[in-house]
MDTraj code that builds the backbone (N, CA, C; nanometers):
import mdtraj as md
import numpy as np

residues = "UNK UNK UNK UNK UNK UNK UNK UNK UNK UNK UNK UNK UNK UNK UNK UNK UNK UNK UNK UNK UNK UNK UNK UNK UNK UNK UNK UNK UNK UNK UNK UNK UNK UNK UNK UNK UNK UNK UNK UNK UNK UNK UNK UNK UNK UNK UNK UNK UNK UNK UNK UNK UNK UNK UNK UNK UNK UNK UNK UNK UNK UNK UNK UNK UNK UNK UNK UNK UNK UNK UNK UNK UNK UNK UNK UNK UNK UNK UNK UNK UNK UNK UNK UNK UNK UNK UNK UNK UNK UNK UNK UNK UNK UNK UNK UNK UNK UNK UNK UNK UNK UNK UNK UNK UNK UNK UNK UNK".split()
xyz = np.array([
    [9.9958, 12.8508, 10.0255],
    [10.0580, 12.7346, 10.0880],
    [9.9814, 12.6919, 10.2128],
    [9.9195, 12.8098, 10.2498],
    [9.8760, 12.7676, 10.4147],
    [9.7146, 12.6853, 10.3725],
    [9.6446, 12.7235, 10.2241],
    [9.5508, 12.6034, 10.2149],
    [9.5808, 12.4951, 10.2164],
    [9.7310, 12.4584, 10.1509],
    [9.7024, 12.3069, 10.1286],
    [9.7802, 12.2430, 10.2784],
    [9.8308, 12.3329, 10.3591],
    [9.8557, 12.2373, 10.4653],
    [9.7215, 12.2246, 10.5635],
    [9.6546, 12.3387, 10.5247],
    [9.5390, 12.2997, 10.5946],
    [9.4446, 12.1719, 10.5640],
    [9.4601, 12.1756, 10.4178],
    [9.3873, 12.0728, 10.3536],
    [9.4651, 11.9129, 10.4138],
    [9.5969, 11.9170, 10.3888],
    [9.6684, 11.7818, 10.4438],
    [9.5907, 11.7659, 10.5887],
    [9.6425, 11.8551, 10.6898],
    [9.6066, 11.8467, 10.7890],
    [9.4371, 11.7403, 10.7974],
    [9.3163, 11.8485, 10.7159],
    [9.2033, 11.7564, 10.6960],
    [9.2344, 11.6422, 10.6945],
    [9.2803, 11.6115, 10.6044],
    [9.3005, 11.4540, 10.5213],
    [9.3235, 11.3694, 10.6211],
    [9.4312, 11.3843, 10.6906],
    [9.4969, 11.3490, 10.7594],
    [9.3962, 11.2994, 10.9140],
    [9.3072, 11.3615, 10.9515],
    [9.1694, 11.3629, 10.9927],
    [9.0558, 11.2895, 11.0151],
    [9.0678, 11.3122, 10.8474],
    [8.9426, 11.1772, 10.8379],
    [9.0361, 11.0648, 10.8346],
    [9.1629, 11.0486, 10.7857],
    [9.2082, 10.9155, 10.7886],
    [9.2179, 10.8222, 10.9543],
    [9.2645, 10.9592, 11.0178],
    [9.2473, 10.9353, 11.1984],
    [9.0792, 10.8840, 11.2155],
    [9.0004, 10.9648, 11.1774],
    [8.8788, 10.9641, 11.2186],
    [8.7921, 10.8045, 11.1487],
    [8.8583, 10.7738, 11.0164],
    [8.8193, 10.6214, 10.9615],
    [8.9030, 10.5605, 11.0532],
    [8.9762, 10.5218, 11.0993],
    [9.0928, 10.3981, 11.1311],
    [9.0263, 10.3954, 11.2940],
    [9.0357, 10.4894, 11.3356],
    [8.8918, 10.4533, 11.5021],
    [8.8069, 10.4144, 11.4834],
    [8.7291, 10.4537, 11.3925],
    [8.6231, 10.4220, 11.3895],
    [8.6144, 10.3107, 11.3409],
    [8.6603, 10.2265, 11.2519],
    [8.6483, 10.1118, 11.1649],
    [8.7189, 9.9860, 11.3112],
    [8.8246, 10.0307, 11.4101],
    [8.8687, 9.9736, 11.5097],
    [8.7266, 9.9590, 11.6443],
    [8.6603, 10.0618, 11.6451],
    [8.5578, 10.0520, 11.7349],
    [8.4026, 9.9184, 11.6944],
    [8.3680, 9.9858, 11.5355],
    [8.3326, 9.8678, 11.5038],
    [8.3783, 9.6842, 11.4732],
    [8.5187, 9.6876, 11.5009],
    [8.5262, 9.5801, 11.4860],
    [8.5362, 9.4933, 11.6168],
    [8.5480, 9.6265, 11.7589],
    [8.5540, 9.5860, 11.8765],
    [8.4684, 9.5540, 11.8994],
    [8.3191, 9.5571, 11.8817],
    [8.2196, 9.5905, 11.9296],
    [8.1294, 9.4871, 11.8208],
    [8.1540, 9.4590, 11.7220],
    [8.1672, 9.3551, 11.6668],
    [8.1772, 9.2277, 11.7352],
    [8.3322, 9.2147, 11.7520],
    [8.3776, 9.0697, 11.7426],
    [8.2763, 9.0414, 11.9134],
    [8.2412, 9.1475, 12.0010],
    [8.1551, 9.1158, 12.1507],
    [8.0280, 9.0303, 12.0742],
    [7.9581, 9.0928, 11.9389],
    [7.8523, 9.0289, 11.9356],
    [7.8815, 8.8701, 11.8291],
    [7.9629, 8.8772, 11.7696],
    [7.9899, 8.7798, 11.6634],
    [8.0612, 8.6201, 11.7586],
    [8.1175, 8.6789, 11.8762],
    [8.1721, 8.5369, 11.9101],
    [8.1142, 8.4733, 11.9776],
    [8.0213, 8.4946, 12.0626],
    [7.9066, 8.3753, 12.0920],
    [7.7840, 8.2941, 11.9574],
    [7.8101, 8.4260, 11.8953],
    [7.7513, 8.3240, 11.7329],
    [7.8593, 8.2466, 11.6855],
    [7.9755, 8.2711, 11.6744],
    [8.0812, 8.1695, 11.6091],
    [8.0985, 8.0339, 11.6673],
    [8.0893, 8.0597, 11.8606],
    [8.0967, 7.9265, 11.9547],
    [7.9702, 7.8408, 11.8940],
    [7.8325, 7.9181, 11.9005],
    [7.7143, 7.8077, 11.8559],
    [7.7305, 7.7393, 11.6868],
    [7.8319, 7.8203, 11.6493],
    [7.7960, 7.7560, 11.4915],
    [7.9545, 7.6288, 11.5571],
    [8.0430, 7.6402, 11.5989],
    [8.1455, 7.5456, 11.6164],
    [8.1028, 7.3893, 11.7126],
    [8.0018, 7.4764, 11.8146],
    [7.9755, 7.3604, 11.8643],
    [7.9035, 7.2696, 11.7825],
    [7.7691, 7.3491, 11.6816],
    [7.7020, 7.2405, 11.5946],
    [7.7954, 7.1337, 11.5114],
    [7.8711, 7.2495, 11.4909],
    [7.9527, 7.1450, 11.3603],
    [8.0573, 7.0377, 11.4145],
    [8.0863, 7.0778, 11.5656],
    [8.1565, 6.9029, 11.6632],
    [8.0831, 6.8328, 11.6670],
    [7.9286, 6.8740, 11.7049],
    [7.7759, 6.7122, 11.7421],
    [7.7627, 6.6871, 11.5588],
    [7.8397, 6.7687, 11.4554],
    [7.7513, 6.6538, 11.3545],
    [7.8789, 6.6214, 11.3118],
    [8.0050, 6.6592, 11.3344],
    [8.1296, 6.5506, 11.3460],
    [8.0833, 6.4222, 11.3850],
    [7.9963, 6.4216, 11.5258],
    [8.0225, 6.2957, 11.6451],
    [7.8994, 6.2217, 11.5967],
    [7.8073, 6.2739, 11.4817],
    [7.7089, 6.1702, 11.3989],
    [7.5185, 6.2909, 11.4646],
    [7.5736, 6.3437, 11.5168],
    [7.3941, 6.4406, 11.5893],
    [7.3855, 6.5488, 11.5165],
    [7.2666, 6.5549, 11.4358],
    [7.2109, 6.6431, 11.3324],
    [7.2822, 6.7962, 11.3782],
    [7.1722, 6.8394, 11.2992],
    [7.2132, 7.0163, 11.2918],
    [7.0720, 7.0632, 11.3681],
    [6.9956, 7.0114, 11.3722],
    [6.9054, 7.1216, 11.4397],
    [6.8731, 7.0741, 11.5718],
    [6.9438, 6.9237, 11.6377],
    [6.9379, 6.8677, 11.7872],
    [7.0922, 6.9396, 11.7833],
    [7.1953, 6.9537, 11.7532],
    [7.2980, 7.0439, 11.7677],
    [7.2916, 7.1746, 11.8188],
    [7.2003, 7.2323, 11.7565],
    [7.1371, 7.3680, 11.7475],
    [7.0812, 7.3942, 11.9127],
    [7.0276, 7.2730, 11.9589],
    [6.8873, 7.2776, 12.0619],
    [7.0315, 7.2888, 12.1586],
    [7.1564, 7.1787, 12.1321],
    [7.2289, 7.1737, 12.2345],
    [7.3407, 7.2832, 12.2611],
    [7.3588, 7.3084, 12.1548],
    [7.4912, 7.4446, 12.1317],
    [7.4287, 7.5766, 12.2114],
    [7.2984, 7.6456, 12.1333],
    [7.2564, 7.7905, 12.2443],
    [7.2231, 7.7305, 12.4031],
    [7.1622, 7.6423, 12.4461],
    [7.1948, 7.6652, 12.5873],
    [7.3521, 7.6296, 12.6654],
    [7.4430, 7.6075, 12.5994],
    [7.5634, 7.5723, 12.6349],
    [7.6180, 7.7520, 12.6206],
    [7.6232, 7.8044, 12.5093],
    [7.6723, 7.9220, 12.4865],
    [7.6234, 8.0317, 12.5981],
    [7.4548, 8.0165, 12.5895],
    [7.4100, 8.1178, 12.6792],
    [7.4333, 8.0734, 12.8372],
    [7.5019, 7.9780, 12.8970],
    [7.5272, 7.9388, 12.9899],
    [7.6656, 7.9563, 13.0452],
    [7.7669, 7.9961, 12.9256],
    [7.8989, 8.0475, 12.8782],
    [7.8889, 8.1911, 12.9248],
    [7.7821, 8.2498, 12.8584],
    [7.7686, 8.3464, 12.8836],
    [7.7302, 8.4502, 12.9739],
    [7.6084, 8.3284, 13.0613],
    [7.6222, 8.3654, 13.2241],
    [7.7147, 8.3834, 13.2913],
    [7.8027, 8.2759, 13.3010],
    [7.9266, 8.2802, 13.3687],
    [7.9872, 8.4001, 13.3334],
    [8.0394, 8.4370, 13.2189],
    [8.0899, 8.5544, 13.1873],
    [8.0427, 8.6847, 13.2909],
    [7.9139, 8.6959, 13.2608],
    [7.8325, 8.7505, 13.2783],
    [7.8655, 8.8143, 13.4662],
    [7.8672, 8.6660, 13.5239],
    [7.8551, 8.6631, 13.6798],
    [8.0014, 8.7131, 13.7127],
    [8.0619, 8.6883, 13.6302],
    [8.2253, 8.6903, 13.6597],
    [8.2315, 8.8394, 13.7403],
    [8.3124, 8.9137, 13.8430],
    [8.2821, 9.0568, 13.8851],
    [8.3550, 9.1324, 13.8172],
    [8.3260, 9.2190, 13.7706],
    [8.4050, 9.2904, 13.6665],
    [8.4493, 9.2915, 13.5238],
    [8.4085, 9.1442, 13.4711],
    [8.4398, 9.1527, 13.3540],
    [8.3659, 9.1939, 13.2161],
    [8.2424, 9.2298, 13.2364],
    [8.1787, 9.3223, 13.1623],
    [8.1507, 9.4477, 13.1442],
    [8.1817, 9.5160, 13.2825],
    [8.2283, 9.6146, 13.2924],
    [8.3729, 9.6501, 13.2095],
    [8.4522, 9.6104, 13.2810],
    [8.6160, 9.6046, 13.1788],
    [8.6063, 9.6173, 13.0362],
    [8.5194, 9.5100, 12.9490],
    [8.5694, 9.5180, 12.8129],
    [8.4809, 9.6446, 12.7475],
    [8.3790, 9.6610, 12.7957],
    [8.3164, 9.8119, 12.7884],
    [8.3607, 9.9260, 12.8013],
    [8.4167, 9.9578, 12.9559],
    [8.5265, 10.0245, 12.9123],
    [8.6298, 10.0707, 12.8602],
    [8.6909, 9.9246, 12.8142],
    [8.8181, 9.9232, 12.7170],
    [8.7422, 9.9980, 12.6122],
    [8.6111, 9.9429, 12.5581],
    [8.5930, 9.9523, 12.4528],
    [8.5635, 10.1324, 12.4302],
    [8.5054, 10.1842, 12.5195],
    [8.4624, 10.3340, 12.5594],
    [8.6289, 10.4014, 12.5746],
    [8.7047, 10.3402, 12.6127],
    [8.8164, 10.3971, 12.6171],
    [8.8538, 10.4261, 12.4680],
    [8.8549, 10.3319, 12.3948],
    [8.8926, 10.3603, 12.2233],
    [8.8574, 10.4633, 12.1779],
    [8.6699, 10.4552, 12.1840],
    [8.5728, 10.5601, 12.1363],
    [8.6725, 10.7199, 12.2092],
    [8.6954, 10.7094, 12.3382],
    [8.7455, 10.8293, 12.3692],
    [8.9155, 10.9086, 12.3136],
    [8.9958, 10.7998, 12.3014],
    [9.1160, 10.8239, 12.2399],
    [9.0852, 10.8598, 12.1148],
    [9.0123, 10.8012, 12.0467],
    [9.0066, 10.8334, 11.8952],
    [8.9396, 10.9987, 11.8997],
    [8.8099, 10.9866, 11.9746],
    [8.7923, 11.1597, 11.9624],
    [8.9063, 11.2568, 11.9912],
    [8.9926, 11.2466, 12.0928],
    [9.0752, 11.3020, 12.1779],
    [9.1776, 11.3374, 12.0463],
    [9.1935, 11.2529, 11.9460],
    [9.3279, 11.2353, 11.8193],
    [9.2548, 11.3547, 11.7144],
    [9.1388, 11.3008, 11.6630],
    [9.0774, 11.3601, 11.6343],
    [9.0846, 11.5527, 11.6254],
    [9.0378, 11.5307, 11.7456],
    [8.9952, 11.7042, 11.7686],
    [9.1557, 11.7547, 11.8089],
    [9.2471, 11.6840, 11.8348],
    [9.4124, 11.7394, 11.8212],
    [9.4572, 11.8034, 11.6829],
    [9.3809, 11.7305, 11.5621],
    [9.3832, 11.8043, 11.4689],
    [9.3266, 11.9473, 11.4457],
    [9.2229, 11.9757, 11.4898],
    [9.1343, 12.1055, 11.4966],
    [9.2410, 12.1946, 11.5724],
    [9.3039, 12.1538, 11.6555],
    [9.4276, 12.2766, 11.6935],
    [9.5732, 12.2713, 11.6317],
    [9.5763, 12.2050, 11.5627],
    [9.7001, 12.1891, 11.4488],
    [9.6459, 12.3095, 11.3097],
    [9.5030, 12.2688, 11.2900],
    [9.4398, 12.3081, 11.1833],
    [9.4523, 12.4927, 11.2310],
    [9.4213, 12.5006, 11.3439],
    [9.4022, 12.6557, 11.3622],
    [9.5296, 12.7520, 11.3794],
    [9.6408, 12.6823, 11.4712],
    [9.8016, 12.7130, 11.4352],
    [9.8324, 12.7576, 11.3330],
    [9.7845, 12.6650, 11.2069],
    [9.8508, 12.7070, 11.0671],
    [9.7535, 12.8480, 11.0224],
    [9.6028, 12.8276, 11.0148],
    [9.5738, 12.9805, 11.0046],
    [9.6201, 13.0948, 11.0419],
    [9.6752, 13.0858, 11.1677],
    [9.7024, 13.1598, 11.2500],
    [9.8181, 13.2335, 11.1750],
])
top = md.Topology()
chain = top.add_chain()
for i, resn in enumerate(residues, 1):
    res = top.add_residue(resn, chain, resSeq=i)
    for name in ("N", "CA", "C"):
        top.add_atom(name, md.element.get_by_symbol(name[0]), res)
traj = md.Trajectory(xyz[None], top)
């Protein structure tokens, strides 16, 4: 009996250990994906308003990367979502390795 609670316990593990991890990449993600999403939205308002796609293009990345200065200059706020984001990475290990002393209890 005490294998298969050990075995649940595993399971139970990696399912902790996928669901952080799949949450970290999507944090860390959406940091790099949404200044690409702003340049593809702005193109597609200038060829709403009749201005191609590739004078769109010329006008959308320096608007974004200028977005992004600001961000950038803001005090603290790149710091912050980094940490948030390092904070995840650390809770999830922390859940993680709580199992490894659940796991050793039951040997015990």
């Amino acid at each position: 009996m005490n294998k298969v609670n050990i075995a649940l316990v595993r399971l139970l593990q990696f399912v902790v250990f996928a669901i952080f991890t799949f949450m970290v990449l999507v944090y860390f993600g959406a940091m790099v994906l949404i200044p690409l999403d702003l340049v593809v939205l702005i193109i597609k308002l200038l060829g709403v308003v009749g201005i191609g796609g590739l004078f769109g293009a010329m006008v959308a990345v320096p608007v974004v990367a200028y977005l992004g200065l600001m961000v950038y200059k803001t005090p603290g706020l790149v710091s912050m979502i980094i940490e948030t984001g390092l904070d995840l990475v650390n809770t999830g290990k922390e859940r993680v390795e709580a199992f490894n002393k659940i796991a050793e209890s039951i040997k015990a």
